[in-house]
Each structure stands twice: as C-alpha cells, then as structure tokens.
C-alpha positions in Angstrom: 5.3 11.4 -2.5 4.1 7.7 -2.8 2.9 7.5 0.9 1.0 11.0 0.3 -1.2 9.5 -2.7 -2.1 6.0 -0.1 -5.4 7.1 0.7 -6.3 8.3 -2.6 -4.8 5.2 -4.7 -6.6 2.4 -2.3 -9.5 4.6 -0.7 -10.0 6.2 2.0 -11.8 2.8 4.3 -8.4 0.9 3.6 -6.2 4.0 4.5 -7.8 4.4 7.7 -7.1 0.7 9.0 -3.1 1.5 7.5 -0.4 2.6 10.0 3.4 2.8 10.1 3.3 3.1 6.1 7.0 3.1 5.2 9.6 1.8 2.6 11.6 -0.8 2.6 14.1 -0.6 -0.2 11.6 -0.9 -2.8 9.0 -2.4 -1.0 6.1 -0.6 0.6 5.1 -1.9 4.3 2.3 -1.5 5.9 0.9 -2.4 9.2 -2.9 -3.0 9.7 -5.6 -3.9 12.7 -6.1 -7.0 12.1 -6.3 -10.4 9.6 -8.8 -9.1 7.5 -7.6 -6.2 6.0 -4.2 -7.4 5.8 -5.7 -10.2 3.6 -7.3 -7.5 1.6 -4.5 -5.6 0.6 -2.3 -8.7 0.4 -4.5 -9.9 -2.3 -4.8 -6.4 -4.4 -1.0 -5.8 -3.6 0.5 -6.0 -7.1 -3.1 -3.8 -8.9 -2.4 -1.1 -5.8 1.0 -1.3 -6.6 0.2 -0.4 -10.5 -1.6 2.1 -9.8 0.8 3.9 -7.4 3.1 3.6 -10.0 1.4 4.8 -13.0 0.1 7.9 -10.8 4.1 8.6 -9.6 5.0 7.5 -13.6 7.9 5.2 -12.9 8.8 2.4 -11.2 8.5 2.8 -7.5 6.7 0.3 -5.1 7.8 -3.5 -6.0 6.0 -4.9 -3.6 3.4 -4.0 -1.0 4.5 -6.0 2.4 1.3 -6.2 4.9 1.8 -6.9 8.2 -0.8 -7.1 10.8 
C-alpha cells in the first residue's frame, strides 16, 4: 500500500527519479539517478516518512534509506 501512495506523498518530479522502491524491515529504500536527488530525499526523509504514515494511519516507514 505504502509504495502505491510514493508518488502522491513526495510528488510526482521526485517519484519519477525513484526506482527499486522496496522495504527493508521497516525501512523504506529507494534507489535514485544520481547525488542530487538522493540528497533531496535524504534530507526530507523523516517529513516524507510522516506523512506516509499518517496517510497509511499507523506506524509503517521508520526510515527512508536513499541510495543512488
């Protein structure tokens, strides 16, 4: 469910630089293009990780894990 809401939680220019979008444990990775979107999702992990929470209503994503 969580990886169905991405695009719509962080937008749909950061969702189309995102691939291999997976869990691990209860951590959400991510793989992007290159340096400068994995810095911009590394430093709006824990708001986009809020909100995908509060939109799932519970405790899901930890962390976000960005890896470029």
């Amino acid at each position: 469910m969580v990886l169905s809401i991405w695009a719509e939680i962080v937008g749909e220019r950061i969702a189309e630089h995102t691939e291999d979008l997976h869990f691990e444990g209860d951590k959400l990775a991510c793989k992007v293009q290159n340096q400068v979107w994995r810095h911009e999702i590394h430093a709006n992990r824990f708001s986009i990780a809020k909100r995908l929470n509060e939109r799932m209503q519970g405790q899901v994503v930890a962390d976000i894990i960005v890896r470029s």
